[in-house]
LOZA-739053 format. One record per residue (C-alpha): x, y, z; residue number from 1; residue in one letter. Coordinates in nm, 4 decimals, padded with zeros to 6 digits. Example, Ala and Ser with C-alpha at 12.3 -4.5 7.8 and 13.67 -1.06 7.14 Angstrom:
BEGIN
        px        py        pz  tikol  drense
   01.2300  -00.4500   00.7800      1       a
   01.3670  -00.1060   00.7140      2       s
This chain:
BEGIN
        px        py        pz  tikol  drense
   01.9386   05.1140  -00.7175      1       x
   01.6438   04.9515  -00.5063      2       x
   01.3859   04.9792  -00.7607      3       x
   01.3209   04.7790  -01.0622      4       x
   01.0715   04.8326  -01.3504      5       x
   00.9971   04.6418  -01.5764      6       x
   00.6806   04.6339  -01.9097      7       x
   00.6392   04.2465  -01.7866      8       x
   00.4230   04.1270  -01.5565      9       x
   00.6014   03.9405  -01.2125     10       x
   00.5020   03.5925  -01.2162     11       x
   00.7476   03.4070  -00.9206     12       x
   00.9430   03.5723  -00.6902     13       x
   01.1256   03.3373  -00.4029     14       x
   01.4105   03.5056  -00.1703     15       x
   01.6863   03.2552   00.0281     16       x
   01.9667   03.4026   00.2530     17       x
   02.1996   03.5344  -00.0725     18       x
   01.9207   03.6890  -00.1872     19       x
   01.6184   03.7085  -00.4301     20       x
   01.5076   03.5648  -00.7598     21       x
   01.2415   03.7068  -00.9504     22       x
   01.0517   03.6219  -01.2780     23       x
   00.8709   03.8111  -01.5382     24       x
   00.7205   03.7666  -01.8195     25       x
   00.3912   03.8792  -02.0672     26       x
   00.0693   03.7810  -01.9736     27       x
   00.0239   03.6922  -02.3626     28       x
   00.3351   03.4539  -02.3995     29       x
   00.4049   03.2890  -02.0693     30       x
   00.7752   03.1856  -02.2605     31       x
   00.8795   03.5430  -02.3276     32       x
   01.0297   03.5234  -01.9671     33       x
   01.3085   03.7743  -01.7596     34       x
   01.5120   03.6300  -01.4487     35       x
   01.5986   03.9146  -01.2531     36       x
   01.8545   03.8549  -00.9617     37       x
   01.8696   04.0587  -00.6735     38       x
   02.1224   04.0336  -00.3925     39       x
   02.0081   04.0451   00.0098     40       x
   01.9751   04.4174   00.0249     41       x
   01.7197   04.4681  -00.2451     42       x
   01.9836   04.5537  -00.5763     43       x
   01.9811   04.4146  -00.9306     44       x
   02.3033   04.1541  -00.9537     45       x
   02.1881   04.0484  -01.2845     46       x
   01.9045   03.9904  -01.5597     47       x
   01.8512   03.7523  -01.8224     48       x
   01.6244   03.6111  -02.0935     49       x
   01.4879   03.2329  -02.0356     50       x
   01.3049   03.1320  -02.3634     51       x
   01.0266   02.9211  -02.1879     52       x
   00.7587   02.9007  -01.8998     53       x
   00.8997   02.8921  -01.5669     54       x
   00.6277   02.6924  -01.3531     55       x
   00.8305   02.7070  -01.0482     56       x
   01.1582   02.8430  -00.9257     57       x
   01.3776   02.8971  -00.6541     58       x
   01.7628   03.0300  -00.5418     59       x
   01.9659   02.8735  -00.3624     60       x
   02.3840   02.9466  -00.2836     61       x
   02.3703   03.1423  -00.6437     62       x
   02.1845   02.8982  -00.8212     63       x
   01.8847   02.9375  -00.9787     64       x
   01.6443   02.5985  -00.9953     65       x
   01.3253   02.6149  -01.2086     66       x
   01.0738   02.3712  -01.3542     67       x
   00.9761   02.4769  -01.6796     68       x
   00.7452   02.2187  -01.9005     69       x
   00.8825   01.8662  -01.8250     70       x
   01.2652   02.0008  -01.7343     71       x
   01.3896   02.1107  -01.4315     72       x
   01.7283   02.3645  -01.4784     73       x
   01.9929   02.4385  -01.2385     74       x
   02.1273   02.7627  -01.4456     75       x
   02.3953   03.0333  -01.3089     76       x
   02.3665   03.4085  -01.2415     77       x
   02.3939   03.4688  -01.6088     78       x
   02.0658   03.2147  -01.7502     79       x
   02.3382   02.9223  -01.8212     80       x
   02.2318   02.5755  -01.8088     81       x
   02.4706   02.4049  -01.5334     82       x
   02.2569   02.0620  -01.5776     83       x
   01.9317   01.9620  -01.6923     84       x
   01.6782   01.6605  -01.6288     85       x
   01.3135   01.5405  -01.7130     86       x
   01.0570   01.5298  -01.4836     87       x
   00.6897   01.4318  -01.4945     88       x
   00.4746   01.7058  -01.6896     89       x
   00.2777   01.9661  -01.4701     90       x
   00.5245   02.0142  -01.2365     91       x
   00.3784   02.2983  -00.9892     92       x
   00.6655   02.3235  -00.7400     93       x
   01.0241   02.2691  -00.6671     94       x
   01.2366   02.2086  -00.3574     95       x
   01.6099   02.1727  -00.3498     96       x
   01.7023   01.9197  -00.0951     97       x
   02.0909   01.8856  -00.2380     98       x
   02.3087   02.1061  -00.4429     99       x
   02.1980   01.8996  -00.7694    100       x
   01.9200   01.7093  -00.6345    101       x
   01.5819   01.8793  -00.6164    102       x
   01.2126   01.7548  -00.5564    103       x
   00.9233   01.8587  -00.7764    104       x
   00.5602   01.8014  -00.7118    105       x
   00.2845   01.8033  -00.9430    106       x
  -00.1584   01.7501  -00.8163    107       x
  -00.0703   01.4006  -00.7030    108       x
   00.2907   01.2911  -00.6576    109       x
   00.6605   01.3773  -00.5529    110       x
   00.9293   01.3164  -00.7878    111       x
   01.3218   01.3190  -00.6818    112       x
   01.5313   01.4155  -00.9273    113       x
   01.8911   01.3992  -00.9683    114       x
   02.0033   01.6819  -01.2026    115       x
   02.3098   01.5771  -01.4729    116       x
């Protein structure tokens, strides 16, 4: 099915070649959020919960990279945490420039990060 519905309000939404990633959540509690996967021809591959605010996220190979306070996640198709690391608070934006190395920006600086 092509469609998706959903009582949550869509707060990020980034697409790569495997597909899209897309986040919900209430505009009450920002950390009452729903990762919703979607492969390249518009269906649902899979849904989960992610207790937190996602600032910033993106998919890349299958992985799902997202910033949320002062942590940046690689987690799998199912919301597992494949590794974890601090980063500055306020991060606004992420880019993956490895498979576990990503760069997150915040108002005034750029901060690599190696994910363990």
């Amino acid at each position: 099915e092509k469609e998706f519905k959903t009582d949550y309000s869509i707060s990020r939404f980034k697409a790569d070649l495997g597909g899209t990633v897309a986040v919900f959540n209430r505009h009450s509690d920002k950390t009452d959020s729903t990762v919703v996967l979607f492969n390249k021809s518009g269906v649902k591959k899979s849904e989960f919960k992610f207790a937190g605010s996602i600032n910033d996220v993106a998919m890349i190979s299958g992985h799902i990279y997202c910033i949320s306070d002062n942590i940046v996640y690689v987690l799998d198709k199912t919301g597992k945490v494949l590794k974890s690391a601090e980063c500055s608070f306020g991060g606004e934006k992420i880019f993956v420039i490895g498979t576990y190395d990503v760069a997150v920006m915040n108002d005034n600086t750029i901060e690599k990060i190696h994910l363990k």
